[in-house]
N, C-alpha and C positions, 0 to 999 in steps of 0.2 A: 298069523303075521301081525306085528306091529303091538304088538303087547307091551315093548318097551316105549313106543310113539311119545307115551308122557310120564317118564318115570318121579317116582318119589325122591323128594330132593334130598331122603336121608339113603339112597340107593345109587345117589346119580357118581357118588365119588368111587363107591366099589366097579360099577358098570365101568366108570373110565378108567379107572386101573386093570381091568382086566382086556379092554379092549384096547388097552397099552401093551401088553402083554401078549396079545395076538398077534401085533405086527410084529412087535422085535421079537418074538419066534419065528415069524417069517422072513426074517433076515433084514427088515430095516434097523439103518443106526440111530436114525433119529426119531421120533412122533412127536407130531402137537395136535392140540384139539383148535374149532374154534367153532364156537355159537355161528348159525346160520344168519344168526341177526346183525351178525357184526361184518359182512357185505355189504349191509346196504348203503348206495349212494357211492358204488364201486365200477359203475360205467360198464354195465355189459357183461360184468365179471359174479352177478351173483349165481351162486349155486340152483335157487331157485328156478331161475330159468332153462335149468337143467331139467333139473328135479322136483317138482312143485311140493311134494310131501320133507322136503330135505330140512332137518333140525339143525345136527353140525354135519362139521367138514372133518374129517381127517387127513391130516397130511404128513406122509415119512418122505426120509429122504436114504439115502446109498451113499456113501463117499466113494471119489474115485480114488487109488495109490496116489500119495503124493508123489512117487517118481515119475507120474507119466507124465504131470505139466512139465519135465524138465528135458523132454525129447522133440527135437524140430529135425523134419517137419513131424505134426505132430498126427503121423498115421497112428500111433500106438492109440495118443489121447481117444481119438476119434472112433476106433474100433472099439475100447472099453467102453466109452461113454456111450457107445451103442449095443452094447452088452450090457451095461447096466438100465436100459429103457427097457432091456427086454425084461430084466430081474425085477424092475419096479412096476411092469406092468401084471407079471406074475405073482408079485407080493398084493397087488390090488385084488384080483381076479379071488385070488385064495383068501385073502382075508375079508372079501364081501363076502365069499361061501360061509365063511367061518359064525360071524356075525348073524348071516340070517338062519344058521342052523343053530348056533348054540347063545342068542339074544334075541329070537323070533324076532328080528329089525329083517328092513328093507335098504337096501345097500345097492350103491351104483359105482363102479371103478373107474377112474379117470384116467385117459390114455396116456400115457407116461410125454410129458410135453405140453399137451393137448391137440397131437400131431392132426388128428380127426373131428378138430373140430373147429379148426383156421374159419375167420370170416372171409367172405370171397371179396368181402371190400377193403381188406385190411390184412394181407399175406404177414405183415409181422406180427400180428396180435389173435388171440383166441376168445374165442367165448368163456373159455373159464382159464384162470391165470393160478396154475401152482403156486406161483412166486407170491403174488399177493394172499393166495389164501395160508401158506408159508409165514409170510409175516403174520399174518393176523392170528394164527395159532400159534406163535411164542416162538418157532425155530428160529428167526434169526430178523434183522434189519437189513437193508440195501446199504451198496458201501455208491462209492460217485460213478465206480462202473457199472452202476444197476443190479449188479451179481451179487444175492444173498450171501450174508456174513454169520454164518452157525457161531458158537461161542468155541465149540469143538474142533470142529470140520472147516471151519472157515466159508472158502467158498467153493470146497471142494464137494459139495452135494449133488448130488441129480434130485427130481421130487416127482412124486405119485402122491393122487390122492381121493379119499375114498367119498361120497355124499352120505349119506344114512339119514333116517327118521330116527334115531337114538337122540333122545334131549339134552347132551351133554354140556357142560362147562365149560368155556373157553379156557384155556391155558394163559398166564399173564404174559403181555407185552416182553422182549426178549432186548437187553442192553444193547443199544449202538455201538459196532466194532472200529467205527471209520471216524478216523481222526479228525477231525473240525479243518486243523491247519495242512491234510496231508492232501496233495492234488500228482501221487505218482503216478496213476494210473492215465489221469486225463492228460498228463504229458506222455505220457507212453503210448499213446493209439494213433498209430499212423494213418488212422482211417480220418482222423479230426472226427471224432464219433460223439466224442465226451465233451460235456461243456461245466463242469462239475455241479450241474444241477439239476441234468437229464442225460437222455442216452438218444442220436439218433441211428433207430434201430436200423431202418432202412441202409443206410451208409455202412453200420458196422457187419449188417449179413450178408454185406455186398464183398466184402474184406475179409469174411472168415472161413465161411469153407469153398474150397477149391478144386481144382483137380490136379495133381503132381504130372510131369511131364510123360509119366507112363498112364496117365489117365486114373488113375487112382485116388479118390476124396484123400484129401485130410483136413483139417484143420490147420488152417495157414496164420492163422493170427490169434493170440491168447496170450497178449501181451498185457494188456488190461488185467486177469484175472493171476499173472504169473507174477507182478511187479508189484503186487498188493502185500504190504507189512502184515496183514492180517488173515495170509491167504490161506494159513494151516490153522485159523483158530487165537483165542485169547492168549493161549499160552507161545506165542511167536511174540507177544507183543515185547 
């Protein structure tokens, strides 16, 4: 184990091509890498604290059908986006196997969300933040509703993501999708959530998922992520 811990920096581009290549055979749409170093001074969110051996991060993400944002109530959304937590925790699970059998690395999978590992002082926030390790390995920018902007997928991704002692590269910084002058979304949230410069989370997860008059969750408000010019990607723009 850990033979790759400090690879040669004329190795490190092959290594990360191939372990691009493991995930999107496991069925992610997206991968980015990012340097372990490029947490730091990330409040609670570095990898490290996980993982103390962790070099980078890996982070893929699943897109959901763009038909199901267009269903209210949005039981469909809800049930896939909880099908795809299972698919992105399987993709973790399998591509840590993969990694420490065929890269002798050490690999740690991240619960799709980071449902397991909520601070107890802090129900909206986790210890380790896909979203931002997301950003920081190149998949995408936040738009004003806080929801990652892929250049592809918009902000129709889910994300998982792997920890490893692999020395890799960070993948570069990923263009801003969100309009300077556009504030639809922050007019659109009937929770008053958005102030287009933050998200209060607490307000908006008080407002989003529910239970239907048959007692059924769904997703009662996704008006933020529906009303977004950019919400299929650069090519809506």
């Amino acid at each position: 184990m850990g033979r790759w811990f400090k690879n040669p920096a004329g190795q490190a581009s092959a290594i990360k091509e191939e372990v691009r290549k493991i995930f999107f055979r496991l069925g992610a749409h997206a991968v980015g890498i990012a340097a372990a170093g490029d947490f730091d001074g990330t409040d609670g969110h570095h990898p490290a604290e996980l993982f103390p051996a962790c070099r980078s991060v890996i982070v893929y993400g699943m897109a959901v059908p763009k038909g199901t944002m267009s269903v209210h109530p949005s039981i469909v959304f809800k049930q896939f986006t909880g099908i795809m937590r299972i698919e992105l925790d399987r993709i973790g699970y399998d591509g840590a196997i993969k990694l420490e059998r065929t890269l002798s690395a050490l690999a740690v999978p991240i619960p799709s969300g980071g449902l397991h590992l909520r601070r107890e002082d802090d129900p909206t926030g986790g210890r380790f933040s896909t979203r931002r390790a997301a950003i920081l390995a190149g998949l995408g920018m936040p738009g004003k509703n806080g929801l990652l902007l892929h250049a592809r997928y918009g902000n129709t991704l889910s994300l998982g993501a792997v920890l490893t002692n692999l020395d890799l590269p960070s993948d570069p910084p990923a263009e801003p999708l969100c309009p300077d002058d556009c504030y639809v979304c922050v007019d659109a949230c009937p929770a008053g959530a958005l102030t287009g410069e933050g998200v209060d989370a607490r307000r908006c997860l008080m407002n989003v998922e529910l239970n239907d008059a048959r007692g059924i969750e769904t997703v009662n408000c996704s008006a933020c992520r529906t009303v977004c010019p950019m919400r299929f990607g650069r090519q809506y723009r």
